[in-house]
Backbone as JSON, one array per atom type, in Angstrom:
{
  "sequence": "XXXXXXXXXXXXXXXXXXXXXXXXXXXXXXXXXXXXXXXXXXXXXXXXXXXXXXXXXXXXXXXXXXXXXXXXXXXXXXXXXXXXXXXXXXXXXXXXXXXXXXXXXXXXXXXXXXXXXXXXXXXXXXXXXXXX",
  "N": [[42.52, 48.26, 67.82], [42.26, 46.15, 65.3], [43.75, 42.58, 64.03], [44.01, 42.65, 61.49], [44.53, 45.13, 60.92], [47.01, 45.28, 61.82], [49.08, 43.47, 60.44], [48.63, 44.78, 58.27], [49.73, 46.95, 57.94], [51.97, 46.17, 58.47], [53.04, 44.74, 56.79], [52.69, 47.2, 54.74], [54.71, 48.41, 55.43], [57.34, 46.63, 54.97], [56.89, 46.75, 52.39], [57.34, 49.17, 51.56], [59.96, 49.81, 52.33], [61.47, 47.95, 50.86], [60.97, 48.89, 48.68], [62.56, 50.95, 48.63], [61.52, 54.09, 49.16], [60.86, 56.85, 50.38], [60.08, 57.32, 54.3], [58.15, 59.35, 56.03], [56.99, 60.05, 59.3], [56.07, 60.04, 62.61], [56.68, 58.19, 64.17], [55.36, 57.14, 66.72], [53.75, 55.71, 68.11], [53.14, 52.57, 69.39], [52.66, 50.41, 67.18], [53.52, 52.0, 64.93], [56.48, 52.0, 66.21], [57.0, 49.34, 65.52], [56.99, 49.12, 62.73], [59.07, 51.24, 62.17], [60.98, 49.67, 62.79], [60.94, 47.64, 60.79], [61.65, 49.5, 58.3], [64.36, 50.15, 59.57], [65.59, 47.82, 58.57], [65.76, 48.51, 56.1], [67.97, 50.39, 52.9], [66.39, 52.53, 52.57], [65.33, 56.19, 53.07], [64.83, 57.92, 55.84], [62.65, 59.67, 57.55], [62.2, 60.58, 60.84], [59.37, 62.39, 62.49], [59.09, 64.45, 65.44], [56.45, 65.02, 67.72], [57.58, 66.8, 69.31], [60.24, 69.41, 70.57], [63.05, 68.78, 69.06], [65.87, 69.65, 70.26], [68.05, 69.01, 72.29], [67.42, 66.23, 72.46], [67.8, 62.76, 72.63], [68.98, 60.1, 70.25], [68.13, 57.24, 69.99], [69.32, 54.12, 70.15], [68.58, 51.91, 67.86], [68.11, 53.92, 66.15], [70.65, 54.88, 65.86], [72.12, 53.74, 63.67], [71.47, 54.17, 61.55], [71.11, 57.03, 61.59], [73.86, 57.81, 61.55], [74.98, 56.62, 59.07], [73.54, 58.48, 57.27], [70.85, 57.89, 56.73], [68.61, 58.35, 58.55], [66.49, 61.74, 58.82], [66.12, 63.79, 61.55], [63.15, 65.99, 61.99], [61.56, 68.78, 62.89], [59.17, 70.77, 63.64], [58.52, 72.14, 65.82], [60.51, 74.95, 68.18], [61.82, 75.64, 71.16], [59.64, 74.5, 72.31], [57.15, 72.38, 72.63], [58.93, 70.02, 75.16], [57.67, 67.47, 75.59], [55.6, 65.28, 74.3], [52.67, 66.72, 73.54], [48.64, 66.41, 73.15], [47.97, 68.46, 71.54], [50.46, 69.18, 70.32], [51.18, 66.92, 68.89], [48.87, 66.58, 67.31], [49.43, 69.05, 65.07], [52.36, 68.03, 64.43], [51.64, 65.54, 63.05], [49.79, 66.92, 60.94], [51.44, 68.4, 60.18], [53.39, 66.18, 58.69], [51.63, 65.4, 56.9], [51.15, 67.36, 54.76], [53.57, 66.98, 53.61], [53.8, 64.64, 52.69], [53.87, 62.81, 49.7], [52.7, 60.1, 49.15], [50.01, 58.61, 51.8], [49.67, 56.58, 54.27], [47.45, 55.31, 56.39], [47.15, 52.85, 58.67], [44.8, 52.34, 60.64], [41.27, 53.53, 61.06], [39.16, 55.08, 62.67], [36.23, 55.5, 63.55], [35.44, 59.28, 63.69], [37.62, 59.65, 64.81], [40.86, 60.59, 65.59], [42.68, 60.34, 63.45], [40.68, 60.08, 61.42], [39.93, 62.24, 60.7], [42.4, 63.3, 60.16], [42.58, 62.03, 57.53], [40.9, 63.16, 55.68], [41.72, 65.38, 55.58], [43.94, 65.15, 54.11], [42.09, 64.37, 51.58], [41.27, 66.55, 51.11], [43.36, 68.39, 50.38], [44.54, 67.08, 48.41], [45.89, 64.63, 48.86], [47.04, 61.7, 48.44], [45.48, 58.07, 49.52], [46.92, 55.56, 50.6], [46.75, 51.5, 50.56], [48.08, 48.52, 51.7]],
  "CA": [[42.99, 47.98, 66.48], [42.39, 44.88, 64.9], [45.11, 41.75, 63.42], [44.49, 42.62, 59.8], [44.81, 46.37, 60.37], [48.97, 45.53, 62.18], [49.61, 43.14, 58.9], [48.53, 45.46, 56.75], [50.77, 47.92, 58.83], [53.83, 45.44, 58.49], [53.34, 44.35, 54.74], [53.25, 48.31, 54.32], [56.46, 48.94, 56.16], [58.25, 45.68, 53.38], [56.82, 47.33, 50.86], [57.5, 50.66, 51.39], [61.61, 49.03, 52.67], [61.6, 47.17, 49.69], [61.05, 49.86, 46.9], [63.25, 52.15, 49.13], [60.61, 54.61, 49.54], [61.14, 57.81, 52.05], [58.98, 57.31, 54.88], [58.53, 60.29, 57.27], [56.42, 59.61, 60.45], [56.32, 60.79, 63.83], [56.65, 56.36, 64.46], [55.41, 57.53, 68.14], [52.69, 54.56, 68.55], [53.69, 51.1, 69.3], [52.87, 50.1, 66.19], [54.52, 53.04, 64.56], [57.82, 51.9, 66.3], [57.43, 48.19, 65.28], [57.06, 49.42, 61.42], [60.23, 52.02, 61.88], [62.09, 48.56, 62.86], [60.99, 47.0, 59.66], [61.85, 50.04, 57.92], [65.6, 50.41, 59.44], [66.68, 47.03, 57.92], [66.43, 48.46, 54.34], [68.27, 51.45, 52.8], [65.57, 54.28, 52.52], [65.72, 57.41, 53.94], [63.82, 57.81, 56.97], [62.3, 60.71, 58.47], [61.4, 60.77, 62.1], [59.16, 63.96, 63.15], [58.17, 63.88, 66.51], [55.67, 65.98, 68.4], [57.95, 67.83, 70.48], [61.08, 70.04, 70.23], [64.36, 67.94, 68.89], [66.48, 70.21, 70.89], [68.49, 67.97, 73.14], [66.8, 64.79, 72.09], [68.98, 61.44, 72.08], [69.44, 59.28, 69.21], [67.86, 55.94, 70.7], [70.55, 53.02, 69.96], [68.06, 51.2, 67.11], [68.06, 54.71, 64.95], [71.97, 55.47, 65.42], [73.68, 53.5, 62.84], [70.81, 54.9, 59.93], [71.72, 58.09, 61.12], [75.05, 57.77, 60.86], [74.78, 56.75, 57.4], [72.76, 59.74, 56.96], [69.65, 57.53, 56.33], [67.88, 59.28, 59.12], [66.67, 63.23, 59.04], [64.97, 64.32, 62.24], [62.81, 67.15, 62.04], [60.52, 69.09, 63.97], [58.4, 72.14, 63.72], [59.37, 72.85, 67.23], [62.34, 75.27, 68.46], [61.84, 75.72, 72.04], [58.58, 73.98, 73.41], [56.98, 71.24, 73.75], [59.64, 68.92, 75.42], [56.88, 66.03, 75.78], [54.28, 65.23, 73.39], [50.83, 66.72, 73.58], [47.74, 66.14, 71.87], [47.67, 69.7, 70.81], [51.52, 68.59, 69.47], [50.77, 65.54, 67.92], [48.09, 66.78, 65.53], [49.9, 69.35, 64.53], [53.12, 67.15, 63.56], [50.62, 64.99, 61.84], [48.99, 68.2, 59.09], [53.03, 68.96, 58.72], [54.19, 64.9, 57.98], [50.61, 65.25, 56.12], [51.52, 68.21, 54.14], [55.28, 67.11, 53.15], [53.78, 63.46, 51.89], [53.37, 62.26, 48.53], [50.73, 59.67, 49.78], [49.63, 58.58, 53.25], [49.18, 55.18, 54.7], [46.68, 54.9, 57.41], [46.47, 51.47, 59.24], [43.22, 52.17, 61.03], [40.29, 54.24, 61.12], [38.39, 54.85, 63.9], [35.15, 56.99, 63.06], [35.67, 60.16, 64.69], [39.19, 59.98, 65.92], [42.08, 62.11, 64.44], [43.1, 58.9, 61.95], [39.66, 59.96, 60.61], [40.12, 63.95, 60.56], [43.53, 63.4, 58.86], [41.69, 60.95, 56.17], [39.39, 64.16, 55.45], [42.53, 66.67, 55.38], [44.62, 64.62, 52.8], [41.49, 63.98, 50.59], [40.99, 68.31, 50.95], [44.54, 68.71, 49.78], [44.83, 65.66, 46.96], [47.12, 63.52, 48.69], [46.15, 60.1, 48.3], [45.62, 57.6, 50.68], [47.1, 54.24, 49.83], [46.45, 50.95, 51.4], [48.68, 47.47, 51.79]],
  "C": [[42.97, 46.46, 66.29], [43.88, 43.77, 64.42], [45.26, 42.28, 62.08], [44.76, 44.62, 59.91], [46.86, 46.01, 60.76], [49.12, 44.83, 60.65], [49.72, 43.86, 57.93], [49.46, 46.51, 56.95], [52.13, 47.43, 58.24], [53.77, 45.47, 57.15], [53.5, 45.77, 54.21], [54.59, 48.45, 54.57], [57.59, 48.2, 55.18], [58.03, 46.35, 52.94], [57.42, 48.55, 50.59], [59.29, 50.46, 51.98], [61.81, 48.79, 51.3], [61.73, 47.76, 48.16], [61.65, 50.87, 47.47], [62.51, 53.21, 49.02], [60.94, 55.55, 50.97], [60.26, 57.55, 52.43], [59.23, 58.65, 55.62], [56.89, 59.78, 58.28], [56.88, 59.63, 61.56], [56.83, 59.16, 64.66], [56.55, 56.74, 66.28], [54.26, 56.08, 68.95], [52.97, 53.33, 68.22], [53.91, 50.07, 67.73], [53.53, 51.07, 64.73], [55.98, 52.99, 64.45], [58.21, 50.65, 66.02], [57.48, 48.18, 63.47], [58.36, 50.02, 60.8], [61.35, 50.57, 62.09], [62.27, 47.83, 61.72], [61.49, 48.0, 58.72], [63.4, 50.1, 58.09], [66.66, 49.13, 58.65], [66.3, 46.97, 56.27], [67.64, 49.75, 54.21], [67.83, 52.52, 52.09], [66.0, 55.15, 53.35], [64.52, 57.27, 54.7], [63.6, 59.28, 57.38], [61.49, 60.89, 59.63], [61.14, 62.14, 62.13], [58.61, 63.63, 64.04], [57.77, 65.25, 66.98], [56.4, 66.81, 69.05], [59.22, 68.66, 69.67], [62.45, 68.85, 69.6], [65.57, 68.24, 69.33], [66.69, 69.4, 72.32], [67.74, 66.7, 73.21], [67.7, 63.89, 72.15], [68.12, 60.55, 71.02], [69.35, 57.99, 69.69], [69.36, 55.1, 69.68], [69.91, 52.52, 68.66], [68.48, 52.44, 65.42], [70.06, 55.07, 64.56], [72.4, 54.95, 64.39], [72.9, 53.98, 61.18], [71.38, 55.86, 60.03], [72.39, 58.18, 60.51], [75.51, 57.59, 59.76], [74.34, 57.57, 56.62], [71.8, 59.36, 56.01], [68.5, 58.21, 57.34], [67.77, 60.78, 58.86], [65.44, 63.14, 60.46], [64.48, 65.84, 61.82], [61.28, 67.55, 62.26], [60.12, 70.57, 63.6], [58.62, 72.96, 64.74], [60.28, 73.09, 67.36], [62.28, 75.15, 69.88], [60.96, 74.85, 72.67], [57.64, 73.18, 72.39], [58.15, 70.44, 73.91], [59.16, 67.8, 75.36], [55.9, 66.55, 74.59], [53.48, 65.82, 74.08], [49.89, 66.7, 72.56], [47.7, 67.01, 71.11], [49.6, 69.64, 69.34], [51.87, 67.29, 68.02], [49.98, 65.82, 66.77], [49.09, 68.28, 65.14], [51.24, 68.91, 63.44], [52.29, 66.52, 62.73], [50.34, 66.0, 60.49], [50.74, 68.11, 58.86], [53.75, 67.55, 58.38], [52.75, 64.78, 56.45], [51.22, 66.26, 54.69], [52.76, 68.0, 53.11], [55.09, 65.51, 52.11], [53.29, 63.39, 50.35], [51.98, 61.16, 48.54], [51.0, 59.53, 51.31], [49.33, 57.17, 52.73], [48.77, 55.3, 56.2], [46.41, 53.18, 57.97], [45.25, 51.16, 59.7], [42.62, 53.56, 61.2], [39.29, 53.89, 62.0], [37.47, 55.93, 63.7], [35.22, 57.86, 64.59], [36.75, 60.06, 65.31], [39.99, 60.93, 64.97], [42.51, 61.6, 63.19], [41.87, 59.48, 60.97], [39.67, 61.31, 59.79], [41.33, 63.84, 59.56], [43.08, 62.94, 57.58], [41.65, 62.64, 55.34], [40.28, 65.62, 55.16], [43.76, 65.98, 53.98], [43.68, 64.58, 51.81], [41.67, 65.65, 50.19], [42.1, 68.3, 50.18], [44.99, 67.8, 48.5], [45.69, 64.89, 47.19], [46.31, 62.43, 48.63], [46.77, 59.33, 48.98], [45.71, 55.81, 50.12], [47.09, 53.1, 50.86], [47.51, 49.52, 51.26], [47.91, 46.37, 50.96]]
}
């Protein structure tokens, strides 16, 4: 991933802070979790979904005090299984944060990766894909 795709990453994350804007996102990729940081110092609602089950999960220290405000919702497609991410987990969270969005923000595109496949499943469905 290039410099101008993280900027365009971060200036999303203000922007989308800034007009209070729900985000939901699995924020599982480094730059994922440096966007959810720019995201917890506004007051949007947040929605972490992560790949796995949320059944006995902890509440890292950075997300507790949104929760607690009941600016966080977790939620997961999973009841019982997967405990860990897998790839077969991961794209699936992806179609259902895909599915639940109003638009999508992609930072990078990598021809032929899953960033590219999702592209190609939001255009199918009419979400629209907005850019920084």
């Amino acid at each position: 991933m290039n410099c101008d795709a993280i900027l365009r990453a971060h200036d999303a994350a203000r922007c989308l802070r800034d007009d209070g804007a729900t985000v939901i996102s699995g924020f599982h990729s480094p730059l994922e979790k440096e966007c959810l940081r720019i995201l917890l110092r506004g007051r949007q609602p947040i929605i972490v979904c992560p790949a796995r089950t949320i059944d006995g999960m902890r509440i890292v220290g950075e997300l507790r005090p949104a929760f607690e405000a009941g600016r966080v919702l977790f939620l997961s497609p999973f009841t019982d299984a997967p405990r860990r991410v897998t790839r077969a987990s991961a794209r699936r969270r992806n179609e259902i944060v895909a599915a639940l969005a109003d638009e999508e923000f992609i930072a990078h595109i990598t021809s032929g990766g899953e960033a590219e496949r999702l592209a190609g499943l939001f255009r199918q469905w009419g979400v629209p894909i907005i850019s920084a």
